[in-house]
N, C-alpha and C positions, 0 to 999 in steps of 0.2 A: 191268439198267435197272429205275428202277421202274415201275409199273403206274399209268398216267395215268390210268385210271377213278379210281384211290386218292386220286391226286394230286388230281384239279383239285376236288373238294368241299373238300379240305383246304386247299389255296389259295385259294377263297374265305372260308373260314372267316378265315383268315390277313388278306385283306386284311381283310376286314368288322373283325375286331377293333384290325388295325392303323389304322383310319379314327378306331374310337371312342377308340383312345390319341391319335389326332393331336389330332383336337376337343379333347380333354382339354387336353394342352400348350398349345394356343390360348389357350382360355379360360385357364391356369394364367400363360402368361406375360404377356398380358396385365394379366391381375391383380395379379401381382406385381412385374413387371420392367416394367410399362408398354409392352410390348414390342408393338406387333398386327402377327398375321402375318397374311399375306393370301393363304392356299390355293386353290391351281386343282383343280379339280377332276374338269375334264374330262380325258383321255386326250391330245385332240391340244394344249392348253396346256402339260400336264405335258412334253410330247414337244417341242415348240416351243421353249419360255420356261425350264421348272424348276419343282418343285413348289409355288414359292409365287412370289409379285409380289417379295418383296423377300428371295429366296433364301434361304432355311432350310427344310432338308430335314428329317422329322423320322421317326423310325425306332423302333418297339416292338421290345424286347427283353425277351421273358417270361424266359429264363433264368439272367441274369446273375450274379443274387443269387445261384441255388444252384452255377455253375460258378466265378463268381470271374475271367468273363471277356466285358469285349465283344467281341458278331461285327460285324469291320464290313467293310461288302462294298464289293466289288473290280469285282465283274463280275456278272450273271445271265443265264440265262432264263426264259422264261415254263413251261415244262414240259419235264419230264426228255427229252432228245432226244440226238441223235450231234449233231455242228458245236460251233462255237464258241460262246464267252461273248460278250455284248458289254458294255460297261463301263457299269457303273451306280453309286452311291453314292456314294464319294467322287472313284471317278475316271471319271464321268461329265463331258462336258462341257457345264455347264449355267452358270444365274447363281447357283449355289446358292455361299456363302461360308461360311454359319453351320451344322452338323452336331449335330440334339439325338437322343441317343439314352437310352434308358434303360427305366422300368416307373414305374409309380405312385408309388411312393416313392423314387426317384431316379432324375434326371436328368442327363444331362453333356452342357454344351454345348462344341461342340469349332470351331476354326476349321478349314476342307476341305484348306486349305494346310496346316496343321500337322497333320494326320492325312495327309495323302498323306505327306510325309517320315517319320510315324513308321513307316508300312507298310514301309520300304525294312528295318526292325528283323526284320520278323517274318516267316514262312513262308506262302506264301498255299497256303491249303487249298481243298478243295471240299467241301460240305456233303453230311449225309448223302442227300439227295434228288437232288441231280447238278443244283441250279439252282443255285449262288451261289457264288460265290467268295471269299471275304474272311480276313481274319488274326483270330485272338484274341487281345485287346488286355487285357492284365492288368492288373483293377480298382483296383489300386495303382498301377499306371503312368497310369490315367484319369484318377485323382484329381489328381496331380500335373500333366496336362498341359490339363486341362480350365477353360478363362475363367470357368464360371460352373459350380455343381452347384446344381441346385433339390432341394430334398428338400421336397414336398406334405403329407406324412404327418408332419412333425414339429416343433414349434415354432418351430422358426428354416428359416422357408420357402426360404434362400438360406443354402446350408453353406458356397460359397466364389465370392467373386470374384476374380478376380487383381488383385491389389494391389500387386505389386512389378514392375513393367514392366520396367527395369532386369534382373532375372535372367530375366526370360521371355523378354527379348531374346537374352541369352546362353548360355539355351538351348538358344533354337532356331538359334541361330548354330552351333553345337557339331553338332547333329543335320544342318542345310544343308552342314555341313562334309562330315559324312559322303555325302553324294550330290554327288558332284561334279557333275552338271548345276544343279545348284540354286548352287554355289561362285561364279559369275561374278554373282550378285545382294547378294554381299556386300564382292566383289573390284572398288574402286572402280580399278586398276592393270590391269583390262585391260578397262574402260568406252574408253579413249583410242584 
C-alpha cells in the first residue's frame, strides 16, 4: 500500500494543477467554441449537481503525449486505502454529458455515452497509486471517436469537428451492438 504521508501532498499538488488546466479550458472554449462552462466549485455542488451547471466534466492528463494513451477513469478514491472504488468520471452518476480531457496542446472532447460503450473495449486497470480505476484509451482511437479536438498551441485552434453524423451514427450503432444492454435503444421490434 502506498504511504499516505507521500500521497496526500501529492494529491494536492494534483488537484491544484488540475484546477489551473480546468480554468485554462474555460477560458479556451469559451474563446473559441463560444462555449461558457459554468464550474462548481465547491465540494458539496460537485457532489450534488456535477462538476459544472451545464455538465462537462474536464480532466488534466499530463502524460498522454509521451504514452500514447488516454487514462479515463472508471472509479476512485480519495487515498490509497482496503474497500472499494466508488464510480467517478465517466461512470459517475451525475449531469455530466460532455468529457474534455487532454494537456495544453490537445484537447478531446468526448460524449460520456460514447466513452462509457467504448470502455466495454478495454481492460479496466488500477493505477499505480491504488486510487483510480480506468482503461487506456489509444490516442488513435481518440482521435477517431472524439466530437471536437481543440489544439491551443497551433494555428488551427479546432483540428476536428465531426462532420459526418451519418458514420458517427453508424458507429456507434456497431459499438451499442456490441453491449447488449445498450441493443434495445436501437431495437425499435422490442419497444412494442
Amino acid at each position: 500500500m502506498i504511504d499516505t504521508n507521500y500521497y496526500r501532498p501529492y494529491r494536492k499538488n494534483k488537484i491544484e494543477t488540475g484546477l489551473i488546466f480546468q480554468d485554462f479550458v474555460v477560458d479556451y472554449c469559451l474563446q473559441v467554441l463560444g462555449l461558457p462552462i459554468i464550474q462548481y466549485s465547491s465540494r458539496a455542488y460537485q457532489m450534488t449537481g456535477g462538476e459544472s451547471r451545464n455538465g462537462v466534466e474536464i480532466k488534466h492528463d499530463e502524460k498522454f503525449s509521451t504514452t500514447g494513451n488516454l487514462w479515463i477513469e472508471v472509479s476512485e478514491k480519495a487515498v490509497p486505502r482496503e474497500g472499494p472504488y466508488v464510480p467517478s468520471g465517466i461512470f459517475r452518476d451525475d449531469n455530466t454529458w460532455l468529457y474534455l480531457i487532454g494537456d495544453y496542446d490537445t484537447i478531446f472532447v468526448f460524449q460520456k455515452t460514447l466513452l462509457r460503450l467504448i470502455s466495454k473495449r478495454y481492460e479496466i486497470r488500477e493505477n499505480s497509486f491504488h486510487t483510480s480505476e480506468g482503461f487506456l484509451f489509444p490516442v488513435s482511437e481518440a482521435e477517431k471517436y472524439a466530437a471536437v479536438i481543440l489544439t491551443p498551441n497551433s494555428k488551427e485552434k479546432v483540428k476536428k469537428v465531426i462532420g459526418d453524423l451519418e458514420k458517427t451514427g453508424r458507429e456507434l450503432h456497431k459499438l451499442a451492438r456490441g453491449a447488449k444492454s445498450q441493443l434495445s435503444l436501437f431495437d425499435q421490434g422490442e419497444a412494442a
